[in-house]
C-alpha positions, 0 to 999 in steps of 0.5 A, a space after each residue: 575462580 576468585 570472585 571479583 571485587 565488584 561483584 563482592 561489593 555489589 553482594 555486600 551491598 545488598 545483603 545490608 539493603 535487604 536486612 534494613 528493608 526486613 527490619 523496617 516491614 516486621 519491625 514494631 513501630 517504634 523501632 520501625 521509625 528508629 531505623 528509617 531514621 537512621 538508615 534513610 541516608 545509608 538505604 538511599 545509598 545502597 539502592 543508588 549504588 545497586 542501581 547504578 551496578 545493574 541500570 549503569 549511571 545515567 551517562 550510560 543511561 542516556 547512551 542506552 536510550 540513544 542507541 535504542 533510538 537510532 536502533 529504531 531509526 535504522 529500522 524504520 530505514 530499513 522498512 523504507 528500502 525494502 518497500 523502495 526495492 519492492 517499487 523499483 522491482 514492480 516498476 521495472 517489471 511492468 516497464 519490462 513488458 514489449 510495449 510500442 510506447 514507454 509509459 512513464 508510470 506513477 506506483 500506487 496501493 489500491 485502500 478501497 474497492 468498488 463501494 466506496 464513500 468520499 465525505 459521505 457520497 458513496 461511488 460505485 466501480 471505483 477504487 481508492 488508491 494512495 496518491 494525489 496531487 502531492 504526488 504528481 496525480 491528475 484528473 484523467 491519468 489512465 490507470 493499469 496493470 503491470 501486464 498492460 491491463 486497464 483498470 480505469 482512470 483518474 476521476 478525482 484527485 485530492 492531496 494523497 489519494 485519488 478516486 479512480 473509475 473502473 472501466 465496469 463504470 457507468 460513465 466509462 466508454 472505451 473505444 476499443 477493437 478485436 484484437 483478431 479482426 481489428 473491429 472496432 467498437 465500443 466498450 460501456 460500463 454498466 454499473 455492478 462490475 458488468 461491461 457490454 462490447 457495443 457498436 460492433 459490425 453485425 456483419 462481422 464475425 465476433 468469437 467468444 473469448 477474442 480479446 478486447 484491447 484499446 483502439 488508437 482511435 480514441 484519445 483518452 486511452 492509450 492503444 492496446 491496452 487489455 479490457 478483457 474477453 468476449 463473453 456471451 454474444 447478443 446478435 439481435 435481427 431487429 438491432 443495428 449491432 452486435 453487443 456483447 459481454 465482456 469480461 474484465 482481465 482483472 481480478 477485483 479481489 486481487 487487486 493491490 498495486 496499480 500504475 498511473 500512467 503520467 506520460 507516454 514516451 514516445 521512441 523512434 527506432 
């Protein structure tokens, strides 16, 4: 096959480029200088041209350097859908469940568990997650799972972030019932991931590993959400009640995606 004219021109081109760069570095230096005298214009000229064959002209530079951009656009597109699918599917899937009410929900990624530091105060039995204010968050927002367990709720609210308690809190009281007896009780937080079922009837039978969901007696939460089990059973004659620990139903080393609860729906069938 012929080779083209191009190509051969190109082939030219550089042969004569690199006998002038062979003699300017193992020349003397006097005919070191002759030649750069004389060839600067033609050297000049055979490197535009060889880089214009291989770089393109800067038209065609310009255009590269677009299309790399708009490549990058798209891509960044791209990542922005895949997360957008990933959210509606999440959402759906929580709204899915068999609920009494439709909850109107709110997604968002946990950034920090239990010990955090907000401006040098460190909470304990909190989470961070990455919405606030901006993003439609309030104080009080009651926070869950997709499969309706409770987290916590809003306690503070910054622009993009929030600080959510956890029901293991402290300052967490619930008021919640058996699900297999309807007793109703109180759930507290006491600190360090440990949450004791308290005020329960101690004339009434409480099982290990009954579950434990919200009442509709308290306002703050919505009812039939998870707390989680009964653990050991504390039946004291000289107390008034029953106590007992619960264990929480969510995993804390797992935790990633979260809900917010912006508004319950109610529908009349």
């Amino acid at each position: 096959m012929k080779m083209g004219f191009t190509k051969k021109a190109f082939l030219i081109i550089l042969a004569i480029a690199v006998i002038f760069l062979g003699l300017n570095f193992w020349g003397g230096q006097q005919l070191k200088s002759f030649i750069y005298d004389r060839s600067f214009n033609w050297q000049s000229f055979f490197w535009n041209q060889a880089n214009s064959f291989i770089f393109g002209n800067k038209d065609q530079q310009e255009l590269n350097k677009r299309l790399i951009k708009e490549n990058q656009e798209l891509l960044s597109q791209l990542a922005d859908l895949d997360s957008l699918k990933k959210e509606n599917q999440e959402l759906h899937q929580a709204l899915g469940l068999d609920l009494n009410s439709d909850f109107e929900l709110i997604m968002a990624e946990v950034t920090a568990k239990n010990n955090i530091n907000i401006s040098g105060i460190a909470y304990g039995d909190s989470l961070l997650i990455n919405k606030g204010t901006k993003q439609g968050i309030k104080k009080g927002f009651v926070v869950v799972l997709g499969s309706k367990v409770l987290l916590g709720k809003v306690i503070d609210v910054y622009d993009n972030f929030s600080r959510v308690l956890m029901i293991s809190g402290k300052e967490s009281v619930i008021d919640v019932q058996i699900e297999d007896n309807a007793n109703l009780a109180l759930s507290k937080g006491q600190g360090n991931q440990k949450v004791i079922l308290d005020m329960f009837p101690k004339d009434q039978e409480l099982k290990q590993g009954a579950l434990v969901i919200t009442s509709a007696l308290g306002s703050a939460y919505p009812a039939g959400l998870v707390i989680g089990t009964i653990g050991k059973i504390s039946n004291i004659d000289s107390e008034a009640f029953q106590k007992a620990e619960i264990e929480p139903a969510y995993n804390l080393n797992t935790l990633k995606t979260v809900f917010i609860i912006k508004n319950i729906i109610i529908t009349n069938e």
